[in-house]
Backbone as CSV, one residue per row, in Angstrom:
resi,resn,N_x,N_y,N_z,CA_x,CA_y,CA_z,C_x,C_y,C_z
1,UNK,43.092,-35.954,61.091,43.232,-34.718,60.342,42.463,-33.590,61.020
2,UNK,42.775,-32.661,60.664,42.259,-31.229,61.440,40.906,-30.639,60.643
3,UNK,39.780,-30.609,61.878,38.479,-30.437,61.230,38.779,-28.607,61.353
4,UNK,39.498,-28.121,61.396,39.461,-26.221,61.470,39.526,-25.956,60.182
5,UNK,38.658,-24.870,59.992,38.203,-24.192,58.901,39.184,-23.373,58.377
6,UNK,39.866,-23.501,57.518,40.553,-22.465,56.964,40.416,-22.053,55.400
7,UNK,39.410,-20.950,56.199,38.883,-20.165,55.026,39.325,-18.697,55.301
8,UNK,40.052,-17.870,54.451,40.649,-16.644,55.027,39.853,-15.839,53.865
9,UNK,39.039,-14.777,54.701,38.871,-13.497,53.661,40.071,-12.398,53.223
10,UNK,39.798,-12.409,52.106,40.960,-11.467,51.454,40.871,-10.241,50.970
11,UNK,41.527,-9.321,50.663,40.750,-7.838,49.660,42.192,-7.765,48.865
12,UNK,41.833,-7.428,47.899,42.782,-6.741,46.178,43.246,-5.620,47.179
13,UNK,44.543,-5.731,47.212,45.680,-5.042,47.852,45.779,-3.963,46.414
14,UNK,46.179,-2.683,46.518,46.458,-1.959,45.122,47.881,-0.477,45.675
15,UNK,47.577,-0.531,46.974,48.489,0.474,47.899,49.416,-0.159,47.931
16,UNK,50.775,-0.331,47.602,52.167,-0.833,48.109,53.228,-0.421,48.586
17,UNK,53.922,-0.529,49.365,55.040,-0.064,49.642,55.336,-0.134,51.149
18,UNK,56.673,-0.212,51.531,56.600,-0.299,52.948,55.523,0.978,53.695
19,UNK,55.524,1.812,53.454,54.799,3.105,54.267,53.242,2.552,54.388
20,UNK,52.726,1.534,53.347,51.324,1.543,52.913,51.080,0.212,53.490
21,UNK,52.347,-1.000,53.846,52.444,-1.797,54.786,52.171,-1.165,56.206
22,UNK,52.498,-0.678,56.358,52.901,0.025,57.417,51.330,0.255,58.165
23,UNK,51.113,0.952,57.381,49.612,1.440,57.667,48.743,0.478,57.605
24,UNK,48.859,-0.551,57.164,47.886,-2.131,57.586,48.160,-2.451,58.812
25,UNK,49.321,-2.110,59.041,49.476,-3.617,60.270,49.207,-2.515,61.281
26,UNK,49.058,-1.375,61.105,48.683,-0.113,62.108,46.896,-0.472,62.431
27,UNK,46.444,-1.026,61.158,45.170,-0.698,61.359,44.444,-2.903,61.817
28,UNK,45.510,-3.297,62.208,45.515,-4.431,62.330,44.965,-5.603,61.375
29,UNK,45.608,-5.176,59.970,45.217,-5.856,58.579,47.429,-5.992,58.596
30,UNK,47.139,-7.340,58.001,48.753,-7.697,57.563,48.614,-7.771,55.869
31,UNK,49.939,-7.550,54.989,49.929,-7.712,53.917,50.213,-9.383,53.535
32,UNK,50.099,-9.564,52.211,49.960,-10.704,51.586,50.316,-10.977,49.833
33,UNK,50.521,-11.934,49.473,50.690,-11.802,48.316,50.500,-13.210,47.604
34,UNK,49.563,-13.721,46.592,49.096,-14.931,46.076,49.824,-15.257,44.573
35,UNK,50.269,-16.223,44.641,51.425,-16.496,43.074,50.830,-17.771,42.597
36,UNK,51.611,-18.152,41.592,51.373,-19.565,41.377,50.326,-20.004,39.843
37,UNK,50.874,-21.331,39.616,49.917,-21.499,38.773,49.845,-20.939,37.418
38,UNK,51.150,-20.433,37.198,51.627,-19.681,35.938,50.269,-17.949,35.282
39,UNK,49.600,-17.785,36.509,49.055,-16.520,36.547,49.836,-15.489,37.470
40,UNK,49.116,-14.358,37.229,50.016,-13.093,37.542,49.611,-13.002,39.371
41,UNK,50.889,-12.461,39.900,50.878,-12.689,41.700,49.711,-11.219,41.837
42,UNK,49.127,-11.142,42.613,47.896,-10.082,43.528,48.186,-9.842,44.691
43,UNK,48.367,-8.542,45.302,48.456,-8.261,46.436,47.093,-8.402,47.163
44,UNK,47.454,-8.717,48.602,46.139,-9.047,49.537,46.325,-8.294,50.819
45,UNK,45.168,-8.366,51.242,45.102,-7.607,52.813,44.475,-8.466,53.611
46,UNK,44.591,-9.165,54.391,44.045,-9.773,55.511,44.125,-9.010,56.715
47,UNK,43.032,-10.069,57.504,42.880,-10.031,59.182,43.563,-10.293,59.994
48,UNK,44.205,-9.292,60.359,45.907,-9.871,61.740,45.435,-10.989,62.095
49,UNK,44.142,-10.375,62.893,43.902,-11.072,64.493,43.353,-12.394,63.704
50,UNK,42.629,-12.462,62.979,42.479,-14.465,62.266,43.073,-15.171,62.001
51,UNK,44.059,-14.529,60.867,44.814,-15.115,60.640,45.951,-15.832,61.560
52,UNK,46.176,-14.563,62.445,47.325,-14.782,63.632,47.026,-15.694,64.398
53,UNK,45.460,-16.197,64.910,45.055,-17.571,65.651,44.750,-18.746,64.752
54,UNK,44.503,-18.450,63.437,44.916,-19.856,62.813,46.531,-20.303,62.332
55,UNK,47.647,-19.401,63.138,48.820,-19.053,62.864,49.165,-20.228,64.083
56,UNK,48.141,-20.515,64.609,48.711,-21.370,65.942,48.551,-22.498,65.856
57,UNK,47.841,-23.196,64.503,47.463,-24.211,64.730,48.543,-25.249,63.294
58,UNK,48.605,-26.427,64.020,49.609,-27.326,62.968,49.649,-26.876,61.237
59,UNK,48.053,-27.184,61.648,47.829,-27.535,59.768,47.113,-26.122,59.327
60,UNK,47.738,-24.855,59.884,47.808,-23.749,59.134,48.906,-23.944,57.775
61,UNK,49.973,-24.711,58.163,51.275,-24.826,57.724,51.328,-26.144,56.363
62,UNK,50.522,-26.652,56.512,50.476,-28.197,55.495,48.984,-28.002,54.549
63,UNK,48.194,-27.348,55.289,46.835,-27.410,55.117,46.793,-26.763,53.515
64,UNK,45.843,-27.586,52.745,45.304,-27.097,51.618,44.239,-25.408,51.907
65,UNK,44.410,-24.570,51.798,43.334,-22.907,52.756,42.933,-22.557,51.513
66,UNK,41.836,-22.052,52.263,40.853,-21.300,50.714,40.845,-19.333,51.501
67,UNK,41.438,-19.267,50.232,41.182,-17.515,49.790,40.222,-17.250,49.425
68,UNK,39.743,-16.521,50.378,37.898,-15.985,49.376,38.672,-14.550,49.260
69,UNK,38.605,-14.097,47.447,38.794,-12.615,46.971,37.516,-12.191,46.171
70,UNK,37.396,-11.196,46.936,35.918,-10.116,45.845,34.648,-11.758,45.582
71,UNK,34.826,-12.587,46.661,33.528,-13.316,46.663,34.280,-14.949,46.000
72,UNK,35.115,-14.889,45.233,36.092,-16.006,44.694,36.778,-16.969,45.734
73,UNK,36.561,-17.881,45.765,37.484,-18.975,46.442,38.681,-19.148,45.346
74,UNK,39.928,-19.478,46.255,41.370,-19.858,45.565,41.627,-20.822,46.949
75,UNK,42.325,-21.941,46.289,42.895,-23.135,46.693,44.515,-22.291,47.098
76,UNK,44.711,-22.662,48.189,46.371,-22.182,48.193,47.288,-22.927,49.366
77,UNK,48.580,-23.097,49.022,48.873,-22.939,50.443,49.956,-22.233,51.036
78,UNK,50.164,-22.345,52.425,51.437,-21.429,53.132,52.345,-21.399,52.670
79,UNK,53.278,-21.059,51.610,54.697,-20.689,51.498,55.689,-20.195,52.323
80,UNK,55.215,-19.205,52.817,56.319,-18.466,53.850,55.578,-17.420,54.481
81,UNK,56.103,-17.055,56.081,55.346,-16.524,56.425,56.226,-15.836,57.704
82,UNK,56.298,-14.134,57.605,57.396,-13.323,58.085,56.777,-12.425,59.653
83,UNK,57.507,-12.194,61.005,56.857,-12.331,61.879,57.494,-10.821,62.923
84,UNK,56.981,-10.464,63.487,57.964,-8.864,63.947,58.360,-9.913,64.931
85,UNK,60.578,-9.443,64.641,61.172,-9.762,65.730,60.542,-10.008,67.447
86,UNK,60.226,-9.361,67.440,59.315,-9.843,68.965,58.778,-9.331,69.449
87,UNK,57.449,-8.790,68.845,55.807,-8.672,69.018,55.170,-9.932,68.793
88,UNK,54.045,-10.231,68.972,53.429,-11.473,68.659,52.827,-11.070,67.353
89,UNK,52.912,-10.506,66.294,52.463,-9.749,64.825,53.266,-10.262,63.799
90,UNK,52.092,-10.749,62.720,52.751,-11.370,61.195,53.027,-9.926,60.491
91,UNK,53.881,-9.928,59.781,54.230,-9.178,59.226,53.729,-9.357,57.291
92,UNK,53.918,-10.695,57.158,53.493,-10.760,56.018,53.669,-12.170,55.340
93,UNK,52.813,-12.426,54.556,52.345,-13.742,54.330,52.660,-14.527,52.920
94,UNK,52.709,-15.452,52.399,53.266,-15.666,51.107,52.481,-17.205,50.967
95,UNK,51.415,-16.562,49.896,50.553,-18.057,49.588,51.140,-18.441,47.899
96,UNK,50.897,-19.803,47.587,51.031,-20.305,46.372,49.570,-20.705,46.103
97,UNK,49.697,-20.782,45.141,48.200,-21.235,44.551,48.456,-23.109,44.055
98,UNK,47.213,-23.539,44.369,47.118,-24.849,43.842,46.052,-25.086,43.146
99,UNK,46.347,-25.847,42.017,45.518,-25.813,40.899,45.634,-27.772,40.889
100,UNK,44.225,-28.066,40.330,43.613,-29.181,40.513,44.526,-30.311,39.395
101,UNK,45.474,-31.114,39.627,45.991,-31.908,38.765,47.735,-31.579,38.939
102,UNK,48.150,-30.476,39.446,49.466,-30.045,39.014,50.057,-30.578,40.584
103,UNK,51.199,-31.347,40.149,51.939,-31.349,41.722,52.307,-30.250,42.570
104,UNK,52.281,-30.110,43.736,52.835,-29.310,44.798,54.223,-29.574,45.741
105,UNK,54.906,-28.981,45.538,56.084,-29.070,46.548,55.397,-28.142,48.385
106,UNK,55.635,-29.101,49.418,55.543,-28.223,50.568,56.223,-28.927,51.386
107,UNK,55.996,-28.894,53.131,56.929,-29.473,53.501,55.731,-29.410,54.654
108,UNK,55.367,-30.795,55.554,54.837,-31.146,56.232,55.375,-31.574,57.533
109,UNK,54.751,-31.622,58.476,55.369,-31.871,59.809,55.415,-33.575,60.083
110,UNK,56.219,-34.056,61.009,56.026,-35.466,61.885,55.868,-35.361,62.785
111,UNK,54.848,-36.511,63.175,54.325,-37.054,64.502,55.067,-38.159,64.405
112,UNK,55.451,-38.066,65.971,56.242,-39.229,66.178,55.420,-39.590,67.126
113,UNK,54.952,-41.384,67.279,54.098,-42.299,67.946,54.894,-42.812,68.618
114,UNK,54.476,-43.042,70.289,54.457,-44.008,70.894,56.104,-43.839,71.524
115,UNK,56.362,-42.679,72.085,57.617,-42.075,72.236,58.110,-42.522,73.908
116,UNK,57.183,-42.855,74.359,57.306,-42.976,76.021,57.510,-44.324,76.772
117,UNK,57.032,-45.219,75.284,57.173,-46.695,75.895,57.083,-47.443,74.589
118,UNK,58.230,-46.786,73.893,59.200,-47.526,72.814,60.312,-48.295,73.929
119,UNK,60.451,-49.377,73.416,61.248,-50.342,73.748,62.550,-50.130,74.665
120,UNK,63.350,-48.652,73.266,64.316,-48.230,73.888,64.813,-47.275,74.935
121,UNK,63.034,-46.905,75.740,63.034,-45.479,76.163,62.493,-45.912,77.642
122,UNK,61.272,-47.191,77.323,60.888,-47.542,78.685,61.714,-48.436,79.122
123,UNK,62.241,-49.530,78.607,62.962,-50.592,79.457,64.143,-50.509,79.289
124,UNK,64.972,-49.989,78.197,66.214,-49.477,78.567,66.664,-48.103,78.891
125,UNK,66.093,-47.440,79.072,66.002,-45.981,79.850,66.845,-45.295,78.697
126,UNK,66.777,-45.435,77.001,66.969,-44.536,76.219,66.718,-43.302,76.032
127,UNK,67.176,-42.097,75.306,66.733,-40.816,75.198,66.545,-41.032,73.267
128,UNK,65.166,-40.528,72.989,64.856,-39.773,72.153,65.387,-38.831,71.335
129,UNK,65.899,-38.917,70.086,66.579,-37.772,69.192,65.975,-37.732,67.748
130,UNK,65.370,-36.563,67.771,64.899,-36.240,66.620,66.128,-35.643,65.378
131,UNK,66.274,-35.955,64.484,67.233,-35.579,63.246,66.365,-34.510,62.663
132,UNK,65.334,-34.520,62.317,64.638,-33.805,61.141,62.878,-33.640,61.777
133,UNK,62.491,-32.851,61.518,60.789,-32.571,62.458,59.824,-32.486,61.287
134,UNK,60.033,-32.206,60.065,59.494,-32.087,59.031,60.427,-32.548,57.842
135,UNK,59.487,-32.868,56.821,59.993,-33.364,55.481,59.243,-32.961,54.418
136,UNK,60.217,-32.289,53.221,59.553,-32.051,52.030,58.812,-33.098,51.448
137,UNK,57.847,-32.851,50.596,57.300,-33.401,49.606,56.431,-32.746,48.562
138,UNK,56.709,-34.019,47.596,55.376,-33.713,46.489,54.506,-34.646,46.150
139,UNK,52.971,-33.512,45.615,52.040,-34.559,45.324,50.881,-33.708,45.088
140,UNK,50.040,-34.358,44.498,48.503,-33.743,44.190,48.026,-33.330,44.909
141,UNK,47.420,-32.046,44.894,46.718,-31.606,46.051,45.431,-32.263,46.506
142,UNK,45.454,-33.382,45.996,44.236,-34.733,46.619,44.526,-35.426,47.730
143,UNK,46.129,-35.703,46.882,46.791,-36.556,48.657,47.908,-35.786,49.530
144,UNK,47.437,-34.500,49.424,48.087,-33.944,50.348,47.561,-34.324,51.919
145,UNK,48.794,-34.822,52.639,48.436,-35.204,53.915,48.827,-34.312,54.709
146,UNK,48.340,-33.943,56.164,48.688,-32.692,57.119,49.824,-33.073,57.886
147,UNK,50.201,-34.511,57.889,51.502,-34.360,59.129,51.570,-36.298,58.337
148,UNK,53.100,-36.277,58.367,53.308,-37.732,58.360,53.499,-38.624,59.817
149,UNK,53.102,-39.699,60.408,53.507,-40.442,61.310,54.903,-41.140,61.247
150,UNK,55.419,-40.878,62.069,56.973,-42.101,62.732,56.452,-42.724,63.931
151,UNK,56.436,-44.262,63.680,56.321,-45.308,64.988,56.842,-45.615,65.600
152,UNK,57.714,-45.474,67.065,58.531,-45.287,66.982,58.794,-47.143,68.594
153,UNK,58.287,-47.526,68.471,57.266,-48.590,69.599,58.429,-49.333,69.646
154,UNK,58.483,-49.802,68.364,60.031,-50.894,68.379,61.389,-50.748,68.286
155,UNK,61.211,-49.337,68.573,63.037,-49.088,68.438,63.582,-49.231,70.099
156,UNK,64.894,-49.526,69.538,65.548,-50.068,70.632,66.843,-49.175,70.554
157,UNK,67.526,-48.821,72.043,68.815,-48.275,71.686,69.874,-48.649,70.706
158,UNK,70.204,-47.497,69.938,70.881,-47.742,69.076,70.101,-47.651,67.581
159,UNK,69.055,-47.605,67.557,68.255,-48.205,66.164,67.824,-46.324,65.798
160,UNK,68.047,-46.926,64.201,67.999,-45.266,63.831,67.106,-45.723,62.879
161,UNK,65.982,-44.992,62.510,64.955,-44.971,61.908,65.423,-43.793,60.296
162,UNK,65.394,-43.848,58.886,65.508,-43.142,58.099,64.774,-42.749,56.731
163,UNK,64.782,-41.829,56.395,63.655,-41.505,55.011,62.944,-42.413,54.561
164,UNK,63.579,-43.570,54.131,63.169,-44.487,53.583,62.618,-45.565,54.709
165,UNK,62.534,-45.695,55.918,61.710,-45.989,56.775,60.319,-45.764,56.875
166,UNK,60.380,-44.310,56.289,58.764,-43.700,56.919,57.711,-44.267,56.038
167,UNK,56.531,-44.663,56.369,55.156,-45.269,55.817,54.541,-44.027,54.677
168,UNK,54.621,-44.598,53.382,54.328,-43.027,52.822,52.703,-43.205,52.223
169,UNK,52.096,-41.934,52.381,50.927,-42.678,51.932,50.585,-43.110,50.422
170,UNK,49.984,-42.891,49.595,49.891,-43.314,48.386,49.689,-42.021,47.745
171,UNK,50.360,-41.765,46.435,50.858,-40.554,46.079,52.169,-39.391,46.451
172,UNK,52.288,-39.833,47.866,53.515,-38.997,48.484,54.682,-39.556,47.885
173,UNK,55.768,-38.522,47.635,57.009,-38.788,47.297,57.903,-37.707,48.176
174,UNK,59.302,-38.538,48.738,59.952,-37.507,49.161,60.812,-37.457,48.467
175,UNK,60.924,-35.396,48.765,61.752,-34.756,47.736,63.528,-35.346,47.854
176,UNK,63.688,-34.939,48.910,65.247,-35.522,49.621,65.593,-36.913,48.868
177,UNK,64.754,-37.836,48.883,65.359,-39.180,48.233,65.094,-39.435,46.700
178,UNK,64.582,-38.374,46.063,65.155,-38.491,44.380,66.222,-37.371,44.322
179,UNK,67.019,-37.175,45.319,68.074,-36.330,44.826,69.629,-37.651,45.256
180,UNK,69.283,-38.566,45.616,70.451,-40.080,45.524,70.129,-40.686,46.843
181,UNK,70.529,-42.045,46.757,70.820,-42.776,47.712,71.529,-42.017,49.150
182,UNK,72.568,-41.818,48.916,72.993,-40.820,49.947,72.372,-39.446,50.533
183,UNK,70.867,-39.756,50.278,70.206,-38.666,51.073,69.205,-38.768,52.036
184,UNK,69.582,-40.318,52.232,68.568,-41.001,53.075,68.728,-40.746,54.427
185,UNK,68.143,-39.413,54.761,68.612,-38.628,56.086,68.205,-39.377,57.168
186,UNK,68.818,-39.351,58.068,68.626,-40.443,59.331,67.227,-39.076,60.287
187,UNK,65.979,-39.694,60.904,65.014,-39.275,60.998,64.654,-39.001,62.349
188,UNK,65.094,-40.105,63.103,64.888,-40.575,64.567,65.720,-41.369,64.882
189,UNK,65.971,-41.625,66.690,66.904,-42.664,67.050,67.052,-42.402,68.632
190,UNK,67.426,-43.834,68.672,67.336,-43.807,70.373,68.825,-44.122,70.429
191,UNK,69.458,-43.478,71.672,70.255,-43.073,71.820,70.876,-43.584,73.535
192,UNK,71.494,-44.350,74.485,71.795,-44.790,75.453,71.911,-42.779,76.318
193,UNK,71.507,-43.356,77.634,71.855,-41.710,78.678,73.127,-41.408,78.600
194,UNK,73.280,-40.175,78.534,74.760,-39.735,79.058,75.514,-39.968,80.035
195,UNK,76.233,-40.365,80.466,76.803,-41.023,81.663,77.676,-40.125,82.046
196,UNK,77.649,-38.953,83.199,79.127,-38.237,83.296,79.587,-38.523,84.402
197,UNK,81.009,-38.748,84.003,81.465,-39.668,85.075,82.031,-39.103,85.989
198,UNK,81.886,-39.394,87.340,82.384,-38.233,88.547,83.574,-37.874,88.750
199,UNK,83.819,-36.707,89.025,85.523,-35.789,89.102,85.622,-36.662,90.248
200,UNK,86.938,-37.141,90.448,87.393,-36.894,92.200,88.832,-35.971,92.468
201,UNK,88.300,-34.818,93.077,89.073,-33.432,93.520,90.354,-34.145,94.268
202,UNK,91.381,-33.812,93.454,93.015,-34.432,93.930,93.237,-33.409,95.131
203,UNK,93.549,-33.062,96.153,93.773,-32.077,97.042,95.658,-32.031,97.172
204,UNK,96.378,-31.206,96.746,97.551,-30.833,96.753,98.476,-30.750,98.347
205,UNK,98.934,-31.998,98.649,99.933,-31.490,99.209,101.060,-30.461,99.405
206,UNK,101.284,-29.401,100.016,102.733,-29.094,100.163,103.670,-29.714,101.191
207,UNK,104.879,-29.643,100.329,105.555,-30.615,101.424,106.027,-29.295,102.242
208,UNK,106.399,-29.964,103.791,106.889,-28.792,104.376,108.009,-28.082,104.517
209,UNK,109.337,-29.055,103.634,110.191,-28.267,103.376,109.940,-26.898,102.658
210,UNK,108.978,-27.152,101.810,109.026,-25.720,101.206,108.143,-24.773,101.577
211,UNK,108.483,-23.671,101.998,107.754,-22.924,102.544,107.111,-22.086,101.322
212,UNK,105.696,-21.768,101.830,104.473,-21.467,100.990,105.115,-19.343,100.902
213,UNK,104.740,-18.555,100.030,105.187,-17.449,99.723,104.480,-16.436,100.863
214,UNK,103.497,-17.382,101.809,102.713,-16.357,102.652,104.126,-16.150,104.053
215,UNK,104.599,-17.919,104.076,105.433,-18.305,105.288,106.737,-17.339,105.354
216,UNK,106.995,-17.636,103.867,108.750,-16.803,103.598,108.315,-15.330,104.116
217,UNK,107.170,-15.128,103.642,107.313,-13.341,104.025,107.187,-12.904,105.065
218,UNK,106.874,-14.258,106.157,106.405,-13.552,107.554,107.329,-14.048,108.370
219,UNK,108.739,-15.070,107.703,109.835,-15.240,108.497,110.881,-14.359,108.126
220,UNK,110.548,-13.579,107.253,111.814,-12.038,106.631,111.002,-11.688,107.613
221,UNK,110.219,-11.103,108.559,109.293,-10.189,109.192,110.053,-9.919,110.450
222,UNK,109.997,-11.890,110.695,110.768,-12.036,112.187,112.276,-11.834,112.351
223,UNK,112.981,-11.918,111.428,114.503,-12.009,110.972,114.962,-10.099,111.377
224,UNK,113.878,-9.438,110.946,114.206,-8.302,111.127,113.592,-7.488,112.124
């Protein structure tokens, strides 16, 4: 698990509007906004530049983060999070609040183990295919975990690994498989190389009775 601190200072946002956005991310503060928990949502102002380097790290994204407002810690986590077409700049941030006892819906990343000398990859020279990189879930914000593991050691070409494969820890539930049997999304799988099989270039005879349209025009040439 990830020993990085994510503790973000915050300030009571009260200016709104795109123009008043505007003027944050001018002054290198991004906007924000905290919901959840059946209390009323608060606008926030954060630190581009902090936020934006804990923007780099896995478990910005899974991680349980504490909001310090006007001196207050809040439990929260990443909801959504909006980015300028292509500057390296957040545009704006969307936390939920988590409150001690109530389940959380989020959606966590996979690590996939042991990818290089799985069965089907080192000795039968398989390729690797990921279906899905992350998976929803819910659960207490006690056993919220930062990334689930896939093992992937014993698969062999052909072998597809699925939802109901993965090792869950205690408390985790995935969302995808209480919505039916038929949602047992296939996860991972090794897959045989592509084989493309070589052209061989037919080269066209003309026969020489028939003369080619360059020949005809240069024996009208001689004719006349």
């Amino acid at each position: 698990m990830s020993d990085i601190d994510y503790t973000i200072q915050a300030e009571l946002r009260t200016d709104t509007g795109k123009g008043a956005s505007r003027r944050l991310r001018r002054a290198d503060k991004v906007p924000a906004i905290l919901y959840g928990a059946n209390k009323e949502a608060v606008s926030l102002t954060l630190d581009h530049n902090k936020v934006n380097n804990m923007a780099d790290y896995e478990g910005f994204y899974s991680h349980i983060l504490t909001l310090v407002i006007d001196g207050k810690k809040h439990q929260a986590i990443l909801k959504d999070i909006q980015r300028h077409p292509y500057k390296p700049k957040l545009t704006h941030l969307d936390f939920q609040r988590v409150e001690k006892g109530q389940k959380l819906h989020t959606h966590i990343p996979l690590h996939f183990l042991n990818e290089a000398t799985a069965k089907g990859v080192k000795d039968e020279g398989g390729v690797i295919v990921h279906h899905v990189n992350d998976v929803e879930i819910t659960c207490l914000p006690k056993d919220l975990p930062e990334y689930l593991e896939v093992d992937v050691a014993n698969m062999a070409i052909g072998d597809t690994l699925h939802l109901t494969d993965l090792a869950l820890p205690n408390g985790i539930e995935l969302v995808e498989l209480t919505k039916g049997e038929d949602h047992d999304q296939a996860v991972v799988s090794i897959t045989a190389p592509r084989v493309e099989k070589e052209e061989t270039e037919e080269t066209e005879e003309v026969s020489p009775e028939v003369p080619t349209a360059k020949e005809s025009e240069e024996d009208k040439k001689d004719e006349e």
